[in-house]
C-alpha positions as CSV (number, residue, x, y, z in Angstrom):
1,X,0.0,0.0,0.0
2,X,1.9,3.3,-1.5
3,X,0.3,6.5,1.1
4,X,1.9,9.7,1.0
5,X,1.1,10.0,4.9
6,X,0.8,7.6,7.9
7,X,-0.3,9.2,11.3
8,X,0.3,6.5,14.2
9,X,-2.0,7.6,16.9
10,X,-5.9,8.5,16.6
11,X,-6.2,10.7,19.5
12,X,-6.6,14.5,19.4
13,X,-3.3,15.4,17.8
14,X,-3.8,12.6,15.3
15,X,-7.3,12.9,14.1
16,X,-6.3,16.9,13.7
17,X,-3.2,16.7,11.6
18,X,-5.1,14.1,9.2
19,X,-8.1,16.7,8.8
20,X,-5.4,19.1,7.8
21,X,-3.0,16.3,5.7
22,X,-5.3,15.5,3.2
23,X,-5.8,12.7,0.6
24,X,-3.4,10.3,0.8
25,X,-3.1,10.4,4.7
26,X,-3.9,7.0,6.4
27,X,-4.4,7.6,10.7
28,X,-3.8,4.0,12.3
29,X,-4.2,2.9,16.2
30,X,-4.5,-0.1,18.2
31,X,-7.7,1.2,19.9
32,X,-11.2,0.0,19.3
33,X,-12.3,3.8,19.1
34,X,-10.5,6.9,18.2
35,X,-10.0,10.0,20.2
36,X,-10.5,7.9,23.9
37,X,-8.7,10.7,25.8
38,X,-11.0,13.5,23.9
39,X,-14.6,11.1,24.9
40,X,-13.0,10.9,28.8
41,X,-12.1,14.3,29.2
42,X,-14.0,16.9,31.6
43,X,-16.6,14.6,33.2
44,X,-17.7,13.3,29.3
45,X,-17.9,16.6,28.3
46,X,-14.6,17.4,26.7
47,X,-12.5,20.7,28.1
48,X,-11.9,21.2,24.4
49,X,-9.9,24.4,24.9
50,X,-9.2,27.7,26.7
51,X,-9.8,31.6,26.4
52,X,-6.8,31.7,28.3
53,X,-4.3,30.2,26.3
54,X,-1.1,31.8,26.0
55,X,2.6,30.5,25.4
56,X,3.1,31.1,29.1
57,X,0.6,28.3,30.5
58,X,2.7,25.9,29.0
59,X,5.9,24.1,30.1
60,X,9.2,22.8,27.9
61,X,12.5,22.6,28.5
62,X,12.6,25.6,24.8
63,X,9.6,27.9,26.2
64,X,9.6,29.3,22.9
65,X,9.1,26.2,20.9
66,X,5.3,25.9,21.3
67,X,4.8,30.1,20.0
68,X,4.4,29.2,16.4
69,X,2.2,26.4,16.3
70,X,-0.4,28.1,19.6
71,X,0.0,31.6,17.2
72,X,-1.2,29.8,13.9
73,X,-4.4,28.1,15.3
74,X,-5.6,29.5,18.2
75,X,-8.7,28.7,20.1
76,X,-10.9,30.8,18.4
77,X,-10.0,28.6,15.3
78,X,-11.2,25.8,17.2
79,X,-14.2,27.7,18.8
80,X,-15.1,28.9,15.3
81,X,-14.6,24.8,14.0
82,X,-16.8,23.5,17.0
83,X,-19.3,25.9,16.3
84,X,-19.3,25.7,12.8
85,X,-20.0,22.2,13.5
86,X,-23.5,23.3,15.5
87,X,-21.4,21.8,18.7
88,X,-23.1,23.9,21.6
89,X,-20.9,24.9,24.2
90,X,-20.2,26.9,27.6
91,X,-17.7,28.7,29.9
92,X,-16.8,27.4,33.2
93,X,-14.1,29.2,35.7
94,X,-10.9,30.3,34.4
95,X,-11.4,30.6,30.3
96,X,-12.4,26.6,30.3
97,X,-14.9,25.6,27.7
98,X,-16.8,22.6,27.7
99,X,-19.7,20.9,25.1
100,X,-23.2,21.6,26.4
101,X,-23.4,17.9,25.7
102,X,-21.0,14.9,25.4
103,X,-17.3,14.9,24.3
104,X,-17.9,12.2,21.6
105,X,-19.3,15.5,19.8
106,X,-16.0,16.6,19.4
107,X,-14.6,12.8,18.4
108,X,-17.3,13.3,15.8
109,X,-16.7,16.4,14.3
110,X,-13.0,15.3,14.4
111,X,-14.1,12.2,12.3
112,X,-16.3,14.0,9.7
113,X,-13.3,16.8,9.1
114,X,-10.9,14.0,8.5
115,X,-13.2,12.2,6.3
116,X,-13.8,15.4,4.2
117,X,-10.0,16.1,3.9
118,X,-10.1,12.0,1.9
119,X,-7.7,11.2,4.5
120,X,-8.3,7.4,6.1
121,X,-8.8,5.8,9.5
122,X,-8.0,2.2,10.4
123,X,-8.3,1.2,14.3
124,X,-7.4,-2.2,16.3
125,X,-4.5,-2.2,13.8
126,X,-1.0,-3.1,15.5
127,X,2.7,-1.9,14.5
128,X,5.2,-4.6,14.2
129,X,7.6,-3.2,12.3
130,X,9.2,-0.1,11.1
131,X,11.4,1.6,8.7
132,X,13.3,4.5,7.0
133,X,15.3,3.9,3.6
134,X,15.5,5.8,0.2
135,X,13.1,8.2,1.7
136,X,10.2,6.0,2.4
137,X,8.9,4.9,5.7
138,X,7.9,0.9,5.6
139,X,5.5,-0.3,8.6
140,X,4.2,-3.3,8.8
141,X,1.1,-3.6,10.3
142,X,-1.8,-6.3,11.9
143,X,-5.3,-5.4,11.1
144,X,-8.1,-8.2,11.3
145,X,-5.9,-11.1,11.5
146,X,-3.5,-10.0,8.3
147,X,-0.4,-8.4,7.7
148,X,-0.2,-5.3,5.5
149,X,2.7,-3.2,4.6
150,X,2.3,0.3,4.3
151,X,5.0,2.4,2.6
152,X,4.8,6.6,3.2
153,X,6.9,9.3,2.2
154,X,5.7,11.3,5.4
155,X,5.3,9.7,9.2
156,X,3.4,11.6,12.2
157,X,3.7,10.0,15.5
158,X,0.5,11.1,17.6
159,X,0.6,8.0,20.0
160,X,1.0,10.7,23.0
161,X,2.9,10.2,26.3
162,X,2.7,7.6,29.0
163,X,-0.4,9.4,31.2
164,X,-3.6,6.9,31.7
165,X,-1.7,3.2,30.9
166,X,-4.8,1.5,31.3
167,X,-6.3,3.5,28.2
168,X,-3.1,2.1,26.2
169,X,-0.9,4.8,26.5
170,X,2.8,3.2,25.5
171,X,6.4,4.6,24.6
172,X,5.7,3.9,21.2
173,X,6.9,7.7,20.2
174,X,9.8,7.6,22.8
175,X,10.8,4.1,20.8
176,X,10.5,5.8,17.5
177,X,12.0,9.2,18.5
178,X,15.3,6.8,19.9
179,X,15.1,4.6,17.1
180,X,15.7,8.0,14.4
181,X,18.3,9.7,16.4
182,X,15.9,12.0,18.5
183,X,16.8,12.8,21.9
184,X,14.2,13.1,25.1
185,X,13.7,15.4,27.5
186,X,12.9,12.3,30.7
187,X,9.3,12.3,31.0
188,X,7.6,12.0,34.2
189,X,3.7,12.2,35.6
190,X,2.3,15.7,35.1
191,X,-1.4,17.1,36.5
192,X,-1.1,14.3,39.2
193,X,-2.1,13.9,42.8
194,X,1.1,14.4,45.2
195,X,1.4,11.6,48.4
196,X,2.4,11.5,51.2
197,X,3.5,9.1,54.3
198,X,1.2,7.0,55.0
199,X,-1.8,8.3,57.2
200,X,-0.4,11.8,57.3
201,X,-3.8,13.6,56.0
202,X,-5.9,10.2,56.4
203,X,-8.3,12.1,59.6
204,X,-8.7,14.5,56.8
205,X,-9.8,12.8,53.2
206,X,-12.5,14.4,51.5
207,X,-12.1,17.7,52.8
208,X,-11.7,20.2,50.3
209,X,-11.4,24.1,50.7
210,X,-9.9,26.8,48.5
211,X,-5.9,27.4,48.3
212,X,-2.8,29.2,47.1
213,X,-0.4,25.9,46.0
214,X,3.3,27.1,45.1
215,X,5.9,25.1,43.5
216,X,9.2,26.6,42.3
217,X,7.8,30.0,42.5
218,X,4.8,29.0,40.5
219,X,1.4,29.8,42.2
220,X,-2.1,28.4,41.5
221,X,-5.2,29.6,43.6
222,X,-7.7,26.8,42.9
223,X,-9.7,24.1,45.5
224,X,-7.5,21.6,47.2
225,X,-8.7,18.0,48.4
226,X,-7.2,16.0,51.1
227,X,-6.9,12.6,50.1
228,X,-6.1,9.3,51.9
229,X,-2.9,9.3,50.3
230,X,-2.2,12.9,49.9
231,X,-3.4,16.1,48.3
232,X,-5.4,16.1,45.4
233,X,-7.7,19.1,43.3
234,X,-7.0,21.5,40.6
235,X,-4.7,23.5,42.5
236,X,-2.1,20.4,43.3
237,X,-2.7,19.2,40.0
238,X,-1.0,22.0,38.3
239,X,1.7,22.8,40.8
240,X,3.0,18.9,40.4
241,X,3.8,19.8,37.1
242,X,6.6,22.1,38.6
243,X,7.1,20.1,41.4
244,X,10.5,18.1,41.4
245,X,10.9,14.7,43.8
246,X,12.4,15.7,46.7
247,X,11.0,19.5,46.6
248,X,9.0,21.4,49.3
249,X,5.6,22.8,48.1
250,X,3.6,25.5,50.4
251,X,0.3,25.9,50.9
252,X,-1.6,29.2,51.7
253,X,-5.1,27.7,53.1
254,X,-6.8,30.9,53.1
255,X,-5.3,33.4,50.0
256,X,-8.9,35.4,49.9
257,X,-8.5,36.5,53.9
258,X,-5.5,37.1,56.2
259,X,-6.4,35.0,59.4
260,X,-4.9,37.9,61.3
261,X,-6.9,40.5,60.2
262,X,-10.2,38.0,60.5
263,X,-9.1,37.1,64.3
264,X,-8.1,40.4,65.2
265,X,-11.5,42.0,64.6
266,X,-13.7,39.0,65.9
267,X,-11.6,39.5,69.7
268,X,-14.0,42.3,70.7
269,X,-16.4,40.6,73.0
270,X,-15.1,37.1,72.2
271,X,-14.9,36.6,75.7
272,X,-14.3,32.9,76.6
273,X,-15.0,31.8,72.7
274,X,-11.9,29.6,71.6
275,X,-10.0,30.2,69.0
276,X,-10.4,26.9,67.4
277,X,-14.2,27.8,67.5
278,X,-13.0,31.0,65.6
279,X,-10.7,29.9,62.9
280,X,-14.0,27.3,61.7
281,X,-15.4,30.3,60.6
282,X,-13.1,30.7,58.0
283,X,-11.5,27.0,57.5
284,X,-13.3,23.2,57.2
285,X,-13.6,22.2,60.8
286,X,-12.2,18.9,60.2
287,X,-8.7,21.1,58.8
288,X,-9.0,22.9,62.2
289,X,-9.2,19.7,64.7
290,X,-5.6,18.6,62.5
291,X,-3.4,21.8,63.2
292,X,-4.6,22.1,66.2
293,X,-1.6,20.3,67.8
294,X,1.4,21.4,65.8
295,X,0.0,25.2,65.2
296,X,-1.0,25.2,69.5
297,X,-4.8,26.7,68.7
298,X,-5.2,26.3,72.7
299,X,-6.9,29.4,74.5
300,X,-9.1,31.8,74.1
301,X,-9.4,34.2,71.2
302,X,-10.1,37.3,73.7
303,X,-6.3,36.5,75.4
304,X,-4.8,36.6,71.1
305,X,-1.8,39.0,71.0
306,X,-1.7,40.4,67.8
307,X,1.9,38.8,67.7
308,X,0.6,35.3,68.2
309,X,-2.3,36.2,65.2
310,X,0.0,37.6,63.2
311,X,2.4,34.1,63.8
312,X,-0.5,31.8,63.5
313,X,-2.1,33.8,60.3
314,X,1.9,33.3,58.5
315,X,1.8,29.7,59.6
316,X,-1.1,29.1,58.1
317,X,-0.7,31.1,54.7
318,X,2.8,29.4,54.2
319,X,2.3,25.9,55.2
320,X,5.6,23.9,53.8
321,X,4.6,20.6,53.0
322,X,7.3,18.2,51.5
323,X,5.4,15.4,49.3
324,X,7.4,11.9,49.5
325,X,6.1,11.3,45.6
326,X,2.9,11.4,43.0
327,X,0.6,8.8,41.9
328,X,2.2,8.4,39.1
329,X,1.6,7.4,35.6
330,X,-1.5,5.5,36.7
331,X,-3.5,8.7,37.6
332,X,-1.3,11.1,35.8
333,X,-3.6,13.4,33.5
334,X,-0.6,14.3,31.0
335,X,3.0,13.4,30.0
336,X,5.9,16.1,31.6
337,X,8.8,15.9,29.1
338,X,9.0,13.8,26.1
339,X,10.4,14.4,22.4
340,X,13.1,17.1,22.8
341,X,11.9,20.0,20.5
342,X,15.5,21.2,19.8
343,X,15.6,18.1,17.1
344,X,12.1,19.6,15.7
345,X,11.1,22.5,13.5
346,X,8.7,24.7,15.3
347,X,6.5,25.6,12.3
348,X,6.1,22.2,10.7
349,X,6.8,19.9,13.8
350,X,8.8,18.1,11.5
351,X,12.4,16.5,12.3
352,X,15.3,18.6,11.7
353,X,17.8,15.3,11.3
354,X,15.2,12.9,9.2
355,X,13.4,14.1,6.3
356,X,9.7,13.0,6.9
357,X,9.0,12.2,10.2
358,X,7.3,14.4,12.3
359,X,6.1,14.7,16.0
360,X,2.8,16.1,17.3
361,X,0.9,16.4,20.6
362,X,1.5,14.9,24.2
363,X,4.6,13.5,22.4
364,X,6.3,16.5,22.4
365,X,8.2,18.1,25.3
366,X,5.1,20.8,25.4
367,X,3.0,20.5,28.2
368,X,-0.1,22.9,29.0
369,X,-1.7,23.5,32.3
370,X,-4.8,22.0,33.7
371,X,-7.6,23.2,31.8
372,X,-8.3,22.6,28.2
373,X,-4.4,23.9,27.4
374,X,-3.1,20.4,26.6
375,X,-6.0,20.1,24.0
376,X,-5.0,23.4,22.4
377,X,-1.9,22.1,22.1
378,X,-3.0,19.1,20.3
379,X,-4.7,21.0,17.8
380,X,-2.2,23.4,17.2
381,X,0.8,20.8,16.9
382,X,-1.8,18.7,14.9
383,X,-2.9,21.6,12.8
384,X,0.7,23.0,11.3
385,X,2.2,19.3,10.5
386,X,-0.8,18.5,8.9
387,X,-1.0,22.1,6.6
388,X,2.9,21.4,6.0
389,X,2.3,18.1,4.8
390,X,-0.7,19.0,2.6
391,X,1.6,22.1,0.8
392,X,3.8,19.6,0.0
């Protein structure tokens, strides 16, 4: 089978770059269904981008690498496909948008662009071989039981990182990035739950309460869950993606009020009122019963000094925590590191080394924050290898 394109990988990266490839384009995965991260994503309503996006909400060992790509399609080019498409959708908090209905909407209109460009899609079809001589990729491939060999003068890898395993997320694009000469940038679990010894927040899982989360100088003010194993919620989420094993993180439990200031004017007439029974008032009473031991909240909130406020209010908007590790890939919601971009051309995504082969997606060592940025990215990436490829 002569192709002038094969796309490993039907996810979102994928399934964009073949809408933009054209004829001649062939997409293949092992799945049973394409775009499975895309029908999982926000609930089953898809987080398809955000308002927000900006090279800044995104992390790389080249910060710059991801400009071109995010500048050339942005989310209103998506916004504008979506609803061109008659895909109704809303805002939530911070610039994320979500389908009024399900996320297969998006698989869908994904599916009907890639048929339109005359590209193809195979799925439950295997790679068991691969190759790169006199400027044509060979793969061979398994697909209902029979081997077929597909020869391309153009290969995308959009098989993603190693996030979600048990939706069959491999190294394939790690393997195929070694096997061509590419270097990587060590990936690791990103948007992941941190833990921590065991028991050390157990009195305390399933309370959640807004935060301040900084890791390396990197701040998020979103809610915070205690978990039986650690912290969880948006806000730990996106600082373990600048967290480093080993690392301290702090935690400001109250960003929106200085305890001081909240204490200080509740004294008057407090009388015998304690000031545990004070600081419920502003934090989950459960949180409260915890610190009361290490932060000493014994006493009565008519005897506070404004010293020992000003103390407890610093202990408790600076709360250094030092995680012992994540969950890991099993809960991880994207890939940190991957295919080192210095090896890839910014515009195209194709290799700089070997003429052909491109990389797209959660493969690359482009990461985005928690909230519809890693999809943007997949568009984007997805978008300019495809519209190279199609120029010719």
């Amino acid at each position: 089978m002569q192709i002038n394109t094969l796309i490993l990988g039907a996810g979102a990266a994928g399934l964009m770059c073949a809408a933009h490839a054209g004829p001649g384009t062939l997409v293949i995965d092992h799945a049973r269904a394409p775009g499975e991260k895309i029908r999982i994503s926000g609930g089953g309503r898809c987080n398809f981008t955000n308002l927000g996006t900006e090279p800044s909400r995104f992390l790389s060992q080249n910060p710059h690498f991801c400009k071109s790509a995010l500048a050339r399609y942005t989310q209103w080019d998506f916004i504008e496909l979506v609803s061109r498409h008659g895909i109704a959708w809303h805002e939530k908090t911070l610039g994320q948008l979500f389908c009024d209905g399900k996320a297969t909407q998006i698989v869908a209109m994904l599916l009907r662009e890639l048929e339109a460009a005359g590209a193809e899609l195979w799925l439950q079809t295997s790679l068991s071989e691969l190759t790169h001589a006199d400027g044509v990729y060979t793969a061979r491939v398994e697909r209902d039981g029979r081997e077929t060999v597909i020869r391309a003068k153009n290969l995308v890898m959009a098989t993603g990182g190693r996030s979600i395993p048990k939706m069959g997320a491999t190294g394939l694009a790690y393997d195929i990035a070694k096997q061509f000469g590419h270097a990587l940038v060590t990936p690791r679990p990103g948007l992941v739950p941190l833990t921590f010894p065991e028991g050390r927040f157990a009195d305390l899982a399933g309370v959640s309460l807004p935060a301040r989360v900084t890791a390396n100088g990197t701040s998020f003010d979103e809610a915070l869950l205690f978990t039986h194993r650690g912290l969880s919620g948006p806000s730990i989420l996106q600082a373990s993606s600048y967290w480093h094993e080993g690392e301290e993180i702090s935690v400001n439990l109250s960003p929106g009020l200085d305890p001081a200031d909240h204490l200080r004017a509740a004294r008057k007439g407090a009388g015998k009122r304690s000031l545990t029974t004070e600081l419920r008032q502003i934090l989950p009473e459960r949180l409260v019963g915890h610190l009361a031991d290490q932060l000493d909240l014994s006493g009565n909130l008519a005897d506070l000094s404004d010293k020992r406020a000003e103390t407890l209010s610093e202990a408790l908007r600076n709360w250094v925590l030092r995680p012992s590790g994540s969950e890991g890939w099993r809960t991880a919601e994207v890939t940190l590191g991957g295919v080192d971009t210095d090896g890839l051309n910014s515009k195209t995504m194709a290799s700089k080394t070997v003429p052909g082969l491109h990389f797209i997606g959660e493969a690359v060592d482009v990461t985005g924050w928690l909230g519809g940025y890693n999809f943007q990215w997949a568009w984007a990436s997805g978008a300019a290898a495809g519209r190279s490829l199609a120029a010719g």
